[in-house]
FITIMI-732909 format. One record per residue (C-alpha): residue number from 1; residue in three letters; x, y, z. Coordinates in steps of 0.05 Angstrom, whole numbers, m for minus. Example, Ala and Ser with C-alpha at 12.3 -4.5 7.8 and 13.67 -1.06 7.14 Angstrom:
% residues 2
+-----+------+--------+--------+--------+
!  nr ! rest !     px !     py !     pz !
+-----+------+--------+--------+--------+
!   1 !  ALA !    246 !    m90 !    156 !
!   2 !  SER !    273 !    m21 !    143 !
+-----+------+--------+--------+--------+
***
This chain:
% residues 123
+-----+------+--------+--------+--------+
!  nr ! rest !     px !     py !     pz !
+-----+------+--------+--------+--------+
!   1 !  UNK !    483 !    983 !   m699 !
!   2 !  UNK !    485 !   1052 !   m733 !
!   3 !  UNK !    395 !   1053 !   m729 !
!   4 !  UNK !    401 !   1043 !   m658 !
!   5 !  UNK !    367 !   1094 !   m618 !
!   6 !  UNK !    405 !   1127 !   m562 !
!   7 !  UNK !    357 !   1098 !   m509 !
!   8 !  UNK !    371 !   1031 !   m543 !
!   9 !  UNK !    452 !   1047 !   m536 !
!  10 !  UNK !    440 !   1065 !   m470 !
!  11 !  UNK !    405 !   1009 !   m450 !
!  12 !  UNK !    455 !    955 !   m478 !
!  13 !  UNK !    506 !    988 !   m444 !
!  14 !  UNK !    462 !    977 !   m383 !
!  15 !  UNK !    449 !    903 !   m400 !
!  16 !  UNK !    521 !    887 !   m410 !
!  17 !  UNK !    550 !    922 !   m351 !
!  18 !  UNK !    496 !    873 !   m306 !
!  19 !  UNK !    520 !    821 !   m342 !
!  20 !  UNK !    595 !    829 !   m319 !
!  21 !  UNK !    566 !    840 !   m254 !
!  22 !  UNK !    532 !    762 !   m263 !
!  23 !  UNK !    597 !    744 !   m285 !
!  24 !  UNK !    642 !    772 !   m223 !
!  25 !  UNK !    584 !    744 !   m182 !
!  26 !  UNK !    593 !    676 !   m215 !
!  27 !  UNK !    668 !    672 !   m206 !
!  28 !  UNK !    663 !    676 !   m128 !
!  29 !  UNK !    617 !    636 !   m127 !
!  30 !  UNK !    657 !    584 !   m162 !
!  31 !  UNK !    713 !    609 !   m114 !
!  32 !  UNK !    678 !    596 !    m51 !
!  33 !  UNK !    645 !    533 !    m68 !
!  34 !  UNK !    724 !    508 !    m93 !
!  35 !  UNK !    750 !    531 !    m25 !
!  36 !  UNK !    683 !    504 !     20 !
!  37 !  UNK !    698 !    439 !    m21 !
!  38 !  UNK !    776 !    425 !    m14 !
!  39 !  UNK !    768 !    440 !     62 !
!  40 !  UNK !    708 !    397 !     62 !
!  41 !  UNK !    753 !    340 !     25 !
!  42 !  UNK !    821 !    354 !     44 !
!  43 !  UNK !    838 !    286 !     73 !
!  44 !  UNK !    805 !    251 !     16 !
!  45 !  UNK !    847 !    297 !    m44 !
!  46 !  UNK !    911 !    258 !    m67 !
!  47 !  UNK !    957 !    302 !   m106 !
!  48 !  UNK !    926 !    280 !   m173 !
!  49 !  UNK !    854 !    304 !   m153 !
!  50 !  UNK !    884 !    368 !   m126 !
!  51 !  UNK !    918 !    391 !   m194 !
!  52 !  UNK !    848 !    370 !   m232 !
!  53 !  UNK !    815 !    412 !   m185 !
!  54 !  UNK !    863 !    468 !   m196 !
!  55 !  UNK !    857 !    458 !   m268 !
!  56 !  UNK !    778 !    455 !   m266 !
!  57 !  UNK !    784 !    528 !   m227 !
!  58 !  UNK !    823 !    559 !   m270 !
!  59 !  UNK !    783 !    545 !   m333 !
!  60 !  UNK !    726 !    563 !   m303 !
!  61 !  UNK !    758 !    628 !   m281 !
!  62 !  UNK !    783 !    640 !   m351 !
!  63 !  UNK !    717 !    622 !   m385 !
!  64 !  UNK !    676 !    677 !   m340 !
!  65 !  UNK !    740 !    723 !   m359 !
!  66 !  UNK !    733 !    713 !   m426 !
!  67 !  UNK !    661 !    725 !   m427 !
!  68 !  UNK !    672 !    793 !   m388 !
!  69 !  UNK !    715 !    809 !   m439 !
!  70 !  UNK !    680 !    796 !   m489 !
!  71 !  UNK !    622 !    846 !   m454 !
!  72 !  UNK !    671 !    896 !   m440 !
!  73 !  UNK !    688 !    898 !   m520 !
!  74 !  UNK !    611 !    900 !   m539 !
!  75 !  UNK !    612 !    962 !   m494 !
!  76 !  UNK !    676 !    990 !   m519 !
!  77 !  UNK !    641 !    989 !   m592 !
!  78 !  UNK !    566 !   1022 !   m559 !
!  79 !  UNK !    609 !   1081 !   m532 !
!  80 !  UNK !    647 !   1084 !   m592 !
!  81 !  UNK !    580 !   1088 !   m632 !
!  82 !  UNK !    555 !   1138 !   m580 !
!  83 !  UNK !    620 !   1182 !   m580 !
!  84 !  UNK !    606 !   1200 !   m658 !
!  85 !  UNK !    547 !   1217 !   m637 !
!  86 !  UNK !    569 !   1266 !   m589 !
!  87 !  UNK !    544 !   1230 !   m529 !
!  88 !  UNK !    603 !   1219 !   m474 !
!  89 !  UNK !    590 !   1158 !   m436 !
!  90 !  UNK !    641 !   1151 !   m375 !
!  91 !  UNK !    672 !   1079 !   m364 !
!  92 !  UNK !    674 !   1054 !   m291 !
!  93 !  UNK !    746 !   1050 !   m295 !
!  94 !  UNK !    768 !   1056 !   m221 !
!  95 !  UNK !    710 !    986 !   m212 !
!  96 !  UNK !    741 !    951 !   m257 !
!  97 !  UNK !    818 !    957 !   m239 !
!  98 !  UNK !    789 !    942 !   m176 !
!  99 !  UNK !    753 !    881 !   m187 !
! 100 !  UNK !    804 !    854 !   m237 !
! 101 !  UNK !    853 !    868 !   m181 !
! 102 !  UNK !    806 !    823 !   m130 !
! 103 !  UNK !    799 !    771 !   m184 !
! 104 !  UNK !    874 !    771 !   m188 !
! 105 !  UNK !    881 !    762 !   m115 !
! 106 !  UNK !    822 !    711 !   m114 !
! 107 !  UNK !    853 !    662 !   m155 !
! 108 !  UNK !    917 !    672 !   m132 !
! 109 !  UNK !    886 !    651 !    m56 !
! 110 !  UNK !    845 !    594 !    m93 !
! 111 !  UNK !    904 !    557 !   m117 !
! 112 !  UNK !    935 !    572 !    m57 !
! 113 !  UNK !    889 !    547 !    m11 !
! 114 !  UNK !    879 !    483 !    m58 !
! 115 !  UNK !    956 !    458 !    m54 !
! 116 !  UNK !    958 !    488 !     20 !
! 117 !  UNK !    980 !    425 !     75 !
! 118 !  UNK !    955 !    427 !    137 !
! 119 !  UNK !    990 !    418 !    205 !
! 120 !  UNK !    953 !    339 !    203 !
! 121 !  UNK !    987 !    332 !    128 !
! 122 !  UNK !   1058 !    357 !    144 !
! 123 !  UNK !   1065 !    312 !    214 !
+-----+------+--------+--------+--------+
***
C-alpha cells in the first residue's frame, strides 16, 4: 500500500467508512424486520422457534460486526500509512462510541422483545 497516492488513501478511507455505514444500515434493518416479524408471529412462536430466532439475530448481528471491524482495521492501517506521511486524518470517534452504544442497546431490545410474553401469553 506504500505506492498509493494520497487521493487514493483518501478515497479508501472514504469507501470504507460508507461501507460501515451499509453495515449499521443493514443491522437495523435486520433488527426491524426480527421485531416486525416476532410481533407478526407471536402466537405461532413456541419456545424452540423463539431461541432459533434469537440465535439467527445474533449471528447476523455478529457477522455485520465482524465485518465493521474488519473495515475499521483496514482504516486503522490507511491512517497509519497516512500518519508517516505526515498527513493527520481525524477518526469519527464520538460516531462510533455512539453507534456501537445504539447497537448495544439494539440487540439488547431485540432479544428482549423476542422472549417478551404478552398480557394474552401470561393469562
Amino acid at each position: 500500500m506504500e505506492e498509493l497516492t494520497l487521493a487514493e488513501i483518501l478515497e479508501l478511507i472514504r469507501i470504507n467508512e460508507e461501507a460501515m455505514v451499509i453495515q449499521f444500515q443493514t443491522w437495523l434493518t435486520i433488527t426491524f424486520a426480527t421485531i416486525v416479524a416476532v410481533f407478526a408471529g407471536r402466537n405461532l412462536l413456541t419456545g424452540l422457534m423463539r431461541w432459533l430466532v434469537t440465535l439467527l439475530y445474533l449471528l447476523a448481528s455478529l457477522a455485520v460486526t465482524a465485518l465493521s471491524i474488519y473495515l475499521a482495521e483496514n482504516n486503522a492501517l490507511l491512517v497509519t500509512i497516512l500518519a508517516a506521511r505526515d498527513v493527520a486524518v481525524a477518526a469519527p470517534v464520538f460516531a462510533g462510541i455512539t453507534s456501537f452504544v445504539l447497537f448495544l442497546a439494539g440487540v439488547g431490545t431485540t432479544v428482549y422483545f423476542i422472549h417478551m410474553k404478552t398480557t394474552d401469553e401470561t393469562s
